[in-house]
N, C-alpha and C positions, 0 to 999 in steps of 0.2 A: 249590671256593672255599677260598682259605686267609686266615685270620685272626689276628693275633696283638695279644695287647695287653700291653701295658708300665706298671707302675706305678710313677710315680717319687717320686722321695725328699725331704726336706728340701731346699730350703725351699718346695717347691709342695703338699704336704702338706695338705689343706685347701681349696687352692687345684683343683686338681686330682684325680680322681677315675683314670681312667687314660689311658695315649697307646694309638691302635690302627691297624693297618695292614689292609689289607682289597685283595686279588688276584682274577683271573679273575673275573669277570662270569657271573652265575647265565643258566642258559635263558629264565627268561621275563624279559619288558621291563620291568615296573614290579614295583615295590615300593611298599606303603604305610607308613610311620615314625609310630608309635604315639610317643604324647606321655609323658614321662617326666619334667617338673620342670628337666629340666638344658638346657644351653647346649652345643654343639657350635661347634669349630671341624675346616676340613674343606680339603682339599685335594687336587684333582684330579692324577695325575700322567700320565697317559695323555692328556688333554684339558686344555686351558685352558677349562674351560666346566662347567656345571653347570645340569640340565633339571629346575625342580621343579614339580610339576601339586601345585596349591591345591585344596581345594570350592570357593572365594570365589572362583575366578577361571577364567576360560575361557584355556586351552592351558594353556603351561611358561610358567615363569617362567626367563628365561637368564638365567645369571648367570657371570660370571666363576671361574677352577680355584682361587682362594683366597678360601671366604665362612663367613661365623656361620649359623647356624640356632639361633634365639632359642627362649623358652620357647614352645612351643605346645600352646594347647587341644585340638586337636581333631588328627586325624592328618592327614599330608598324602603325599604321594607325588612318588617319583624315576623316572627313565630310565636304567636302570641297564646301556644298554647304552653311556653314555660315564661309567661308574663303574667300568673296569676294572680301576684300581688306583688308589688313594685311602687318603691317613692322615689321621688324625682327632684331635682331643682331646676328651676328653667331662669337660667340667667337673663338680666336685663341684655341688651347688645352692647357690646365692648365693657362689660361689666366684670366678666371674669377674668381679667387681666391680673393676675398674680396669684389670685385665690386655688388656680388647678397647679402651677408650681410649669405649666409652660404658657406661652403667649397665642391666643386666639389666633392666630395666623399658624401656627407649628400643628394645631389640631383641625385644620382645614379640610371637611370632603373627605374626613375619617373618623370613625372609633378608637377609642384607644383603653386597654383594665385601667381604674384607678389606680391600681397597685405600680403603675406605669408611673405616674404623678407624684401618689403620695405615699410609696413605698408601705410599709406595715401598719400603717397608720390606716388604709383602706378598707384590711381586715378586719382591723377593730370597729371602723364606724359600720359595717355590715354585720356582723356580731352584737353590737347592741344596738342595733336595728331591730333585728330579727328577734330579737330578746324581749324588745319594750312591748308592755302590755295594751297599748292603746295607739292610736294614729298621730293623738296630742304626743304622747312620749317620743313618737318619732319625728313629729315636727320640730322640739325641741332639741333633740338627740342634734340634726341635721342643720340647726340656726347654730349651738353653740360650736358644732365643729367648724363651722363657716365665718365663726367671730374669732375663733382663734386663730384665723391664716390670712386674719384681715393685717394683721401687723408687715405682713410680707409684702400687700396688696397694694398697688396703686390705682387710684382713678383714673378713669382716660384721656389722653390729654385733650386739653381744651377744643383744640381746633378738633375734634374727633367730636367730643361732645357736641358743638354747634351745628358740625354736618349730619349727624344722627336725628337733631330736630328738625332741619331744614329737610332732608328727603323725605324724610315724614309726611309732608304739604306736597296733596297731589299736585303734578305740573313740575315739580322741583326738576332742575337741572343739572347734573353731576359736573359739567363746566363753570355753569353760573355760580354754582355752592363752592367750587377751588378759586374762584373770581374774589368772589369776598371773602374768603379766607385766607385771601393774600400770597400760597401758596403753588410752587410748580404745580403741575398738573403731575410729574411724576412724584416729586414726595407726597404730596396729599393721598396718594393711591397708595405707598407704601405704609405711613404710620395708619392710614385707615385699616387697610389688610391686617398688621401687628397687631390692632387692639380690638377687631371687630372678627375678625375671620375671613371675609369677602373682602373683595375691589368693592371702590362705592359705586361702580354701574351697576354690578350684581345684585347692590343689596338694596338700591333702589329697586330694580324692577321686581326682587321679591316682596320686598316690603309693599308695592302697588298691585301686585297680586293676593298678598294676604290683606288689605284693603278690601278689595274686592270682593274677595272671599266673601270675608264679613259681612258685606253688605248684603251680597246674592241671597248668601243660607238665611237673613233675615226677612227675606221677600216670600210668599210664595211664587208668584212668576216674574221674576223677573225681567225687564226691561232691559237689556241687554247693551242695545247701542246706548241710552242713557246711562246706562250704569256703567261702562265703557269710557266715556267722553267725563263722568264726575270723578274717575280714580287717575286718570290721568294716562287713557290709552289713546292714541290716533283715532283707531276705532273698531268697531265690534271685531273687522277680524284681527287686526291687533289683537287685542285680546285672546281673541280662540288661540293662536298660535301661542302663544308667551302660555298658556296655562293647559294646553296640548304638550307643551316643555316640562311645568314645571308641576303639575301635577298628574301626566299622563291618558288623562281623560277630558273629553269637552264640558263645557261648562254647565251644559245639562245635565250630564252624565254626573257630573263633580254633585251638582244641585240637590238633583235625584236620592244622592248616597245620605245626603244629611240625616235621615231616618233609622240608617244603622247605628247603630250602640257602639259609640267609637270617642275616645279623650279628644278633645278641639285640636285641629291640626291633621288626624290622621284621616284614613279613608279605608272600609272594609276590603280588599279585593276578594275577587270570586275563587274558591278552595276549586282543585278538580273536580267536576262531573258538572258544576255550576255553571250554564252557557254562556250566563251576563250578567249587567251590572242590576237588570231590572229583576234577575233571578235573586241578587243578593239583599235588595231594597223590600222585595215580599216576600221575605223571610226574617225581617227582621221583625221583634217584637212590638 
């Protein structure tokens, strides 16, 4: 698998978190996509087409080689053998607010074609995607069509931005954070959701699991209840449970996978004939 991400500059700053290109196609067939807060844009170059398997829904979902993948709850899974080369924008959180042409709350816990968004305009940045001779061509390809729909774009508004830093700090409190932002406890949940995608309990507690995340995959054994009680759970089983949610497997099990050939964020799952997750870990390269 080769990987490469790009972080670009003023004025998407903000807006943007980084651009990323992604080649060759791993062994096994699916991948599951752990929920992280942000907003994805994505584009197939190998396929006009994109296969994604929901829990909430029986088969794939097809969808056309230029689409958003909204904020989501819960993890969902890809086909990642017509993912064989594919770049991406991984939006900052509440960053994409005007840039897709709807509001992070309207693309919530769904897919949607580009061609949904930004009508034939879609087309063409997939066309000369597919066209550019290098990764750098597509990088740029991909910043200057994101500078030009910056004039439509708004930043998010203030009180949005300050509660995005403060959950961030493990221990943060979704009451305590609408406390000092002076705000009902119902608006602040409402322009949150508009600019972000999630409620802010949601996106606290994923954000404290992709915390954690981070932390574990840098250990080799991790300490569990410590590491538990530093991201800001009650305690170990706290933990297990919220990431038994949110990523489908225990924390071992999640750990374990780090070994497989997978973009940050995702997780191999075992293809049929494959018993387990320790099947999938010793076969990877």
């Amino acid at each position: 698998m080769q990987y490469r991400i790009h972080k670009p500059g003023a004025p998407l700053v903000g807006h943007v978190d980084f651009l990323w290109a992604l080649s060759d196609a791993p062994d096994h067939a699916r991948e599951r996509i752990l929920p992280n807060g942000t907003i994805e844009l994505v584009v197939n170059l190998a396929e006009d087409r994109f296969a994604i398997a929901s829990a909430r829904a029986a088969g794939s979902l097809q969808l056309p080689g230029a689409m958003v993948s909204g904020c989501y709850r819960a993890p969902f899974e890809i086909d990642t053998r017509v993912h064989a080369s594919i770049v991406g924008v991984h939006f900052a959180p509440g960053g994409a607010a005007g840039l897709l042409g709807a509001a992070p709350g309207e693309l919530a816990d769904t897919h949607v074609g580009l061609g949904e968004l930004w009508a034939g305009a879609a087309v063409e940045l997939r066309e000369r995607l597919c066209a550019a001779a290098s990764v750098d061509e597509r990088f740029r390809i991909l910043e200057r069509a994101l500078r030009d729909r910056l004039a439509r774009a708004r930043e998010p508004r203030a009180a949005v931005r300050a509660a995005l830093v403060a959950l961030e700090r493990p221990g943060s409190e979704v009451g305590r954070v609408t406390q000092d932002l002076q705000l009902s406890r119902r608006r602040f949940i409402e322009i949150f959701t508009q600019d972000v995608g999630m409620t802010p309990k949601r996106y606290a507690r994923v954000r404290r699991f992709q915390r954690a995340l981070s932390r574990a995959t840098a250990q080799r054994a991790p300490a569990w209840a410590e590491l538990a009680t530093a991201c800001g759970y009650a305690d170990q089983s706290h933990l297990c449970r919220e990431w038994a949610e949110l990523a489908g497997v225990s924390p071992s099990e999640l750990v374990m996978l780090r070994n497989a050939r997978v973009k940050e964020g995702h997780l191999a799952v075992p293809d049929e004939g494959v018993k387990s997750i320790q099947d999938v870990v010793a076969s990877a390269p």
